[in-house]
C-alpha positions in Angstrom: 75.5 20.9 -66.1 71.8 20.6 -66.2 69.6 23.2 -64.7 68.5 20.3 -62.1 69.2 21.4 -58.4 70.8 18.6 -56.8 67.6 17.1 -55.1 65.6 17.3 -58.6 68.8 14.9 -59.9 68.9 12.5 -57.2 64.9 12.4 -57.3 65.0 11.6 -61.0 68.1 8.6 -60.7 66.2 7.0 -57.5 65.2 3.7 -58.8 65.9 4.0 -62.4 67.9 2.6 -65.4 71.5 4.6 -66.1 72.7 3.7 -69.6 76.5 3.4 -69.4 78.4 5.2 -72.8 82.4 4.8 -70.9 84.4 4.0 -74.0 87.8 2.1 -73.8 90.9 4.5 -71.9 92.9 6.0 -74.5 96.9 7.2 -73.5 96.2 10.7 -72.6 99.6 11.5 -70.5 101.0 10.4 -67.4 101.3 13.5 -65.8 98.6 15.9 -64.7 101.2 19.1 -66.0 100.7 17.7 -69.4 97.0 18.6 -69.8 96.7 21.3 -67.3 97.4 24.3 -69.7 95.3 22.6 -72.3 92.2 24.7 -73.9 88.8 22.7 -73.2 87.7 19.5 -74.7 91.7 19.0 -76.1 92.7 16.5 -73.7 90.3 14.3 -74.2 89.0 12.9 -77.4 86.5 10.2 -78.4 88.0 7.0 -80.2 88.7 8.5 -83.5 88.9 12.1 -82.1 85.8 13.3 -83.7 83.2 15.0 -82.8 80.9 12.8 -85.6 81.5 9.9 -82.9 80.4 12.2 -80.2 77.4 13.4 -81.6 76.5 9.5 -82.7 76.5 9.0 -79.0 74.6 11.6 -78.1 71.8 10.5 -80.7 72.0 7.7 -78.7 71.7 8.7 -75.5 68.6 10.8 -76.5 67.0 7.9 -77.7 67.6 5.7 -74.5 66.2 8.4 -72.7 63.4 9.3 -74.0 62.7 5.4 -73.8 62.6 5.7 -69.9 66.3 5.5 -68.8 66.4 8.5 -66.3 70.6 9.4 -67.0 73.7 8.8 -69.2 77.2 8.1 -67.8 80.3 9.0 -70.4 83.9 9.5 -70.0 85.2 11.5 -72.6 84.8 15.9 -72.7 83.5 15.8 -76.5 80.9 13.2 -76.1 80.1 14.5 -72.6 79.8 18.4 -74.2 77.4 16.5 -77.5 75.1 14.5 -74.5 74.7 17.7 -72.7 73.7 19.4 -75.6 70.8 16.9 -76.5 69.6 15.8 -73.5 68.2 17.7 -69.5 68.6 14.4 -67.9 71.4 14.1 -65.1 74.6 13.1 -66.5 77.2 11.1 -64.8 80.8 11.3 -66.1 84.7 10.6 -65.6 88.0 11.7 -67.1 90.0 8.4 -67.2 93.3 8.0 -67.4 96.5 5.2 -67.8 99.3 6.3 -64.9 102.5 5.0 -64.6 102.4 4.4 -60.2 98.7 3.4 -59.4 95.6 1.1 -61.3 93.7 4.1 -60.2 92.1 5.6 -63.9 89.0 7.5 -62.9 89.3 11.4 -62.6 92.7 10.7 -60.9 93.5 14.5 -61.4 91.7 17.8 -60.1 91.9 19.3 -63.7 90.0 16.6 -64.7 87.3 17.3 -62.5 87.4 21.1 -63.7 87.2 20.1 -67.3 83.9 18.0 -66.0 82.0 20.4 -64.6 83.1 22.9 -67.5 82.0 20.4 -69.9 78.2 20.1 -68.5 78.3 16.6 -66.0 76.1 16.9 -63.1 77.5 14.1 -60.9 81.3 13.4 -61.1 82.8 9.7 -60.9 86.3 9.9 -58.5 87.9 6.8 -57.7 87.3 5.6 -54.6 89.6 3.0 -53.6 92.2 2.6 -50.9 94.5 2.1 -54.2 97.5 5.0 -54.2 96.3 8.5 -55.6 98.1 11.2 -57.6 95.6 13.1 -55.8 93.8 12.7 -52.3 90.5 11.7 -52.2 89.4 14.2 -50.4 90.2 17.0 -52.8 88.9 15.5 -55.4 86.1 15.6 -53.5 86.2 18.9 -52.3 86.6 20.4 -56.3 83.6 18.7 -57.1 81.6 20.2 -54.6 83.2 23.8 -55.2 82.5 23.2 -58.8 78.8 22.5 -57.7 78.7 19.3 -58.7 77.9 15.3 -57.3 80.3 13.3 -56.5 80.0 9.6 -57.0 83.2 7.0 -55.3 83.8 4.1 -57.4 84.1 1.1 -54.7 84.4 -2.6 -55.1 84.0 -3.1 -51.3 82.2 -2.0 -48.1 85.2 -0.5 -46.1 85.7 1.4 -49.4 82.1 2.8 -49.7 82.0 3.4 -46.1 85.0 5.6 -46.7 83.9 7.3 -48.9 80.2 8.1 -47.3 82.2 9.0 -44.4 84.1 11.2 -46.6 80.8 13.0 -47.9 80.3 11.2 -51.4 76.3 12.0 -51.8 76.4 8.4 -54.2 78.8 5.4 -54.4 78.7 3.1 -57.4 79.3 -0.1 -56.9 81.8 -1.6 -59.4 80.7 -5.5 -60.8 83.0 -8.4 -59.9 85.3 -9.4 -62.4 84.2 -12.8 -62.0 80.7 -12.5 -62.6 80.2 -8.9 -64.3 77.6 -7.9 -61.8 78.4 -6.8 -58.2 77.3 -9.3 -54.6 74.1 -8.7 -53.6 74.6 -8.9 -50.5 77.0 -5.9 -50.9 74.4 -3.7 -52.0 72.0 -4.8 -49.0 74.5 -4.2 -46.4 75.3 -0.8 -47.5 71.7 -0.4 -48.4 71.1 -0.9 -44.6 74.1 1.6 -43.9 72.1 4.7 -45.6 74.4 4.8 -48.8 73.1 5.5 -52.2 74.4 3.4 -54.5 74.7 3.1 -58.5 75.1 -0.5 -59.2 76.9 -1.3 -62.1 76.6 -4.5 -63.8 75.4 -6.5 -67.7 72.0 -7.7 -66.6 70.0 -9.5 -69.3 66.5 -7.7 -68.8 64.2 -5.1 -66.7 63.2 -8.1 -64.6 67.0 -8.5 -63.5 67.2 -5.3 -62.7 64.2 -4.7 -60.6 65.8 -7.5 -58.4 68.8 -5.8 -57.5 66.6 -2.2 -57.0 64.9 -4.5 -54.4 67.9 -5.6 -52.8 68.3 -1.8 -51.9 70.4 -0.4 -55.0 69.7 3.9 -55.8 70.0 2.9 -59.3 71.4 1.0 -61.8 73.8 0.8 -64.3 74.2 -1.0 -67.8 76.4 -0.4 -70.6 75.1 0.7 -73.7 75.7 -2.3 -75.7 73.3 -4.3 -73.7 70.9 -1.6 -73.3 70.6 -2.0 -77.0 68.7 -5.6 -76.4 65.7 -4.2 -74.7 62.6 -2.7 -75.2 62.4 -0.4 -73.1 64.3 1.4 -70.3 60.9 2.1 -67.8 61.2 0.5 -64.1 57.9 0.3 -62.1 58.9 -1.1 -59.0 
């Protein structure tokens, strides 16, 4: 992880730009036994399984942050270890997976969040969904704190958020609708006015946008890198 205390981190992300790298979920196993015994950084690989694609990435990344975006979200070990090397800004990332018995793909398994922290992330992205779990929510949870890390709950509704800040998530990012690609904004101003902190994830079309859903009572926001790639900079003055 960064040398950021937790404070200094959620300081930097309040009201900024989070530039999205999560790549398409490769078939790493079913089982959590099949990667447990694995050395670092080998259950995971990025789409061709170099580290060439990692380090392209973390070129990237550099460059969007030193453009203003104040951290990167990944979820794959090798890019998240190249990122970590090139850049001190908070880094948000997940293990995801393909399981036979539950939709549920993020960090489903409490190796995954070991191999996370290992790997450098700051603030860890669990699942946090009433969906079934190989693995309670709650120890998920739990590793990622012993680990020393953030947790982050992935929630597409407010009895899932409210969970989950119940639960003692420090952040819950709001995942967009699949209708629309951005999430309801009166979500975010409800559990605004409940005390969460929330990452909203969404493809927004400029800063402007953006700002708009800050307003509305987002922590941050999130955009994927391929649209980040559209503007000029990644600098919010709200």
């Amino acid at each position: 992880m960064s040398n950021l205390s937790h404070h200094e981190i959620l300081v930097l992300l309040k009201h900024g730009l989070i530039v999205d790298f999560t790549t398409p979920i490769p078939d790493l196993g079913k089982r959590e036994e099949a990667v447990a015994s694995l050395a670092p950084f080998e259950s995971l690989t990025t789409l061709d399984g170099s580290m060439a694609t990692a380090n392209k990435i973390a070129t990237m990344a550099h460059h969007y942050i030193e453009a203003g975006a104040t951290g990167i979200r990944v979820n794959e070990l090798k890019t998240l270890e190249a990122v970590r090397k090139t850049i001190k800004a908070p880094i948000i990332a997940s293990l995801n997976r393909h399981l036979d018995n539950t939709p549920v793909t993020t960090t489903p398994f409490l190796v995954d969040v070991e191999d996370l922290a290992h790997a450098g992330a700051d603030i860890i992205a669990i699942d946090g969904t009433s969906r079934p779990h190989p693995v309670a929510i709650k120890a998920l949870l739990d590793k990622v704190h012993d680990l020393k890390c953030l947790a982050v709950a992935e929630c597409y509704s407010v009895e899932d958020a409210l969970n989950c800040q119940k639960l003692g998530f420090d952040l819950i990012d709001i995942r967009p609708d699949d209708n629309t690609n951005v999430p309801n904004q009166q979500l975010i101003a409800t559990l605004a006015n409940s005390g969460i902190h929330s990452f909203v994830t969404g493809q927004y079309a400029n800063i402007e946008e953006i700002k708009t859903v800050l307003n509305n009572g987002a922590y941050a926001v999130v955009i994927p890198a391929e649209s980040a790639q559209t503007f000029t900079t990644m600098k919010i003055d709200l």
